[in-house]
Structures are given as C-alpha cells and as structure tokens.
C-alpha positions in Angstrom: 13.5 -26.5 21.9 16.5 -25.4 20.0 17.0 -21.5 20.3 14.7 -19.0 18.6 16.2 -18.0 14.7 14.1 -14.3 14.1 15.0 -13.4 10.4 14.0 -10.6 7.9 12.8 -12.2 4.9 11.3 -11.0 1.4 7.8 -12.0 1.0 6.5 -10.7 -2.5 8.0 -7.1 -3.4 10.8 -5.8 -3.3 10.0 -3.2 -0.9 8.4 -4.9 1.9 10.1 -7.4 4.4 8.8 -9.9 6.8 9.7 -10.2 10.6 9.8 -13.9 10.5 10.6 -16.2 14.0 11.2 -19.9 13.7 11.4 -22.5 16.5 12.7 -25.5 15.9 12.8 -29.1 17.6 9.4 -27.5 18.9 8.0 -29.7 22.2 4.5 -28.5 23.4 4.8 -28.6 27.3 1.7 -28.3 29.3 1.5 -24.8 31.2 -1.5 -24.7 33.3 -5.2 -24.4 33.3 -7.1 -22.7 30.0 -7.8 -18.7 30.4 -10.7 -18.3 28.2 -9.3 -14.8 27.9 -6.3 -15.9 26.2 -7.2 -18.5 23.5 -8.0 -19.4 19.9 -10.8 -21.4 19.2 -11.3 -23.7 16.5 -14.6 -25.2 15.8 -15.0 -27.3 12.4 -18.3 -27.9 10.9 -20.8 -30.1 13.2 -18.1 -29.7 16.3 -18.2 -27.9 19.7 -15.7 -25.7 19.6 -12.0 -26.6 20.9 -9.7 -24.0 22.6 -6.0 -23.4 21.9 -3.9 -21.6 24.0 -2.1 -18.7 23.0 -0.1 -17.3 25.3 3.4 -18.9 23.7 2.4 -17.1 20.3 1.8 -13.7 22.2 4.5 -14.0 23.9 6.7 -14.4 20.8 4.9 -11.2 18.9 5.5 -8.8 21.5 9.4 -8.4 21.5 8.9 -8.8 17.6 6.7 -6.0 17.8 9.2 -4.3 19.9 12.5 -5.2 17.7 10.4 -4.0 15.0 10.1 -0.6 16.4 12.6 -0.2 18.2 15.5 -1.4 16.1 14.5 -1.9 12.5 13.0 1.6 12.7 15.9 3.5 13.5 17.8 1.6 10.1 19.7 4.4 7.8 17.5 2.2 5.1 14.6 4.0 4.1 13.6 1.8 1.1 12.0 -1.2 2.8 9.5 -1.3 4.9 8.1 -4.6 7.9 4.8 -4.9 7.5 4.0 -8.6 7.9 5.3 -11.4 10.6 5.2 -15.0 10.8 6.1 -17.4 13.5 6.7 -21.0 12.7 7.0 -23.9 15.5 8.8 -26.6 13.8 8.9 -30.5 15.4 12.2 -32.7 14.7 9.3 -35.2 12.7 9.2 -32.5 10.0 5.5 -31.3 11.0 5.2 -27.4 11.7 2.5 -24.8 12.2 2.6 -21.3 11.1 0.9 -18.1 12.2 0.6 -15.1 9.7 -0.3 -11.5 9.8 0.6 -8.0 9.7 1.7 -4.7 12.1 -1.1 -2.7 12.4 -0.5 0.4 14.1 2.6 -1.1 15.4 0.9 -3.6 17.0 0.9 -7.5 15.4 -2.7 -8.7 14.3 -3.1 -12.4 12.9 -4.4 -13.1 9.7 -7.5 -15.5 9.5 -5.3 -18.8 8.2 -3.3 -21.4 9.9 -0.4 -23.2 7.6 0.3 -26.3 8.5 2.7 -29.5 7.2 2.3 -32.9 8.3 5.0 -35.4 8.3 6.1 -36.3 4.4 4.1 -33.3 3.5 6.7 -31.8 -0.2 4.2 -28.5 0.9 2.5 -26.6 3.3 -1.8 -26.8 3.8 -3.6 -23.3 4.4 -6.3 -23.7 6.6 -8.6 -20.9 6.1 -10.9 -19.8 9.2 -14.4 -20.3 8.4 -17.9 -18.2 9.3 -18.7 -14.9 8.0 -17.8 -12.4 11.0 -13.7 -13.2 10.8 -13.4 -9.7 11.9 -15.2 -9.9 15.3 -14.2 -13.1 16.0 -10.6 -12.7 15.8 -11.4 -9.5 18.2 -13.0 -12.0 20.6 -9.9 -14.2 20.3 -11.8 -16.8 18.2 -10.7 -18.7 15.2 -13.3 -21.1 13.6 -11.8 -23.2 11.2 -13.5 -25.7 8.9 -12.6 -28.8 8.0 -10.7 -29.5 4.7 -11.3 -32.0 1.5 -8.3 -34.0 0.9 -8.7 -37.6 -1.5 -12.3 -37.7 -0.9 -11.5 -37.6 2.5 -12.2 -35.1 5.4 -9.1 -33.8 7.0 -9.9 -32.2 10.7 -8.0 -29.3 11.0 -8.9 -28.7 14.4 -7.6 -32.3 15.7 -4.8 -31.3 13.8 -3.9 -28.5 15.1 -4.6 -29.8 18.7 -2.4 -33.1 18.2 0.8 -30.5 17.0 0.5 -28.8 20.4 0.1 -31.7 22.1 -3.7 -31.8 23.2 -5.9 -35.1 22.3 
C-alpha cells in the first residue's frame, strides 16, 4: 500500500471542510482471528449475517480525530469549520470503498452508507444500510446492508464488500 494522502476537501458549503484520508494500491492482508467486539456486520435480505473487521478503519479515524483537534483547531482561520471525514481504500484495479460520517463531540461516528466502485464503474454505488433501528445498530457495531437492483439483477453488497477486503 502506497502511503496514506489525508486532505481537507470542500464537500457542499463553503464553510464546512472534510478531513478526507485516501489509501491507494490498497491490499487487504489477513490480521488474525474476528473480535466480535470490533466488527461491522452486513446482512442482506434472506442472509445470515457476515462480519467485517474494522479495526484498519478505526485505526485510521483516531489520529484524524486527533489532527482534527489538535492541529486544525488551533488554525488563525476561524471561517471554516471540519465536521465530516471520509476514508477511501483504493485497489490498483480501479475498485474502492468509502466510509462516511461526521465528528461528533470530537469523536468520528460513521454514517449508515457504504460507497463503493467496481472495476469500469464512470461512478460510485451508495449502499444504504438497511432495517429500521440504524441508530442502535451502529452502537452495537452492526451494519445491515440490503441488497441492491441493478439491470433487473440483484447486486450483493455484502459479497461485495467482503470480496474488496479480501474475504470469500
């Protein structure tokens, strides 16, 4: 994996920035058994759920959280204002997933979508979580996402989402 690239970007006013982080030539590696305590899951419509680990995405939001604080904070700008992250793993193929969300309290919480682009793909595909108690489940460290209608076709966001971090 090619080294980190952490930006400031403009998201929608002219206010408010974005912390974003990029990886590129992203390679899953395999780091250990599952904690329960420290995963995602995704469960699409008629599935048993799948877990995700998400201990590289944590890792990456706390010294955002920290640079965020700690340096931006202290900027002789007072006109803008970081409320909102994103960190992107991007694979040489031209596939990428990207996490979302906002500083609350100081602290990064992830927005209930997933943005993903497949090989080809001119644009990315928001996966939306699915079920009724995001909320809770998010505080539980699950994510249910439901399967998406492309062409007629059912796209399965959880395999795809497995298959970019390298789990079958």
């Amino acid at each position: 994996m090619n080294p980190l690239e952490l930006f400031v970007a403009q998201p929608g006013t002219e206010s408010e920035l974005s912390l974003a982080l990029t990886a590129r030539n992203f390679i899953p590696e395999f780091a250990g058994p599952w904690d329960k305590q420290d995963v995602l899951s995704f469960q699409a419509s008629g599935e048993r759920p799948v877990y995700l680990n998400l201990s590289l995405l944590q890792g990456m939001l706390k010294p955002m959280a920290n640079y965020r604080s700690r340096v931006l904070a202290r900027s002789t700008e007072p006109s803008f204002s970081i409320e909102s992250w994103n960190v992107t793993w991007e694979k040489s193929n031209g596939q990428s997933v990207r996490f979302e969300g906002r500083f609350e309290a100081g602290a990064p919480v992830l927005h209930p979508a997933i943005f993903m682009k497949n090989k080809g793909a001119t644009s990315e595909l928001e996966i939306k979580a699915d079920g009724q108690d995001i909320t809770q489940a998010l505080a539980r460290g699950t994510f249910p996402l439901a399967p998406v209608k492309i062409l007629g076709g059912q796209f399965s966001t959880t395999k795809s989402v497995l298959e970019f971090f390298g789990k079958e």
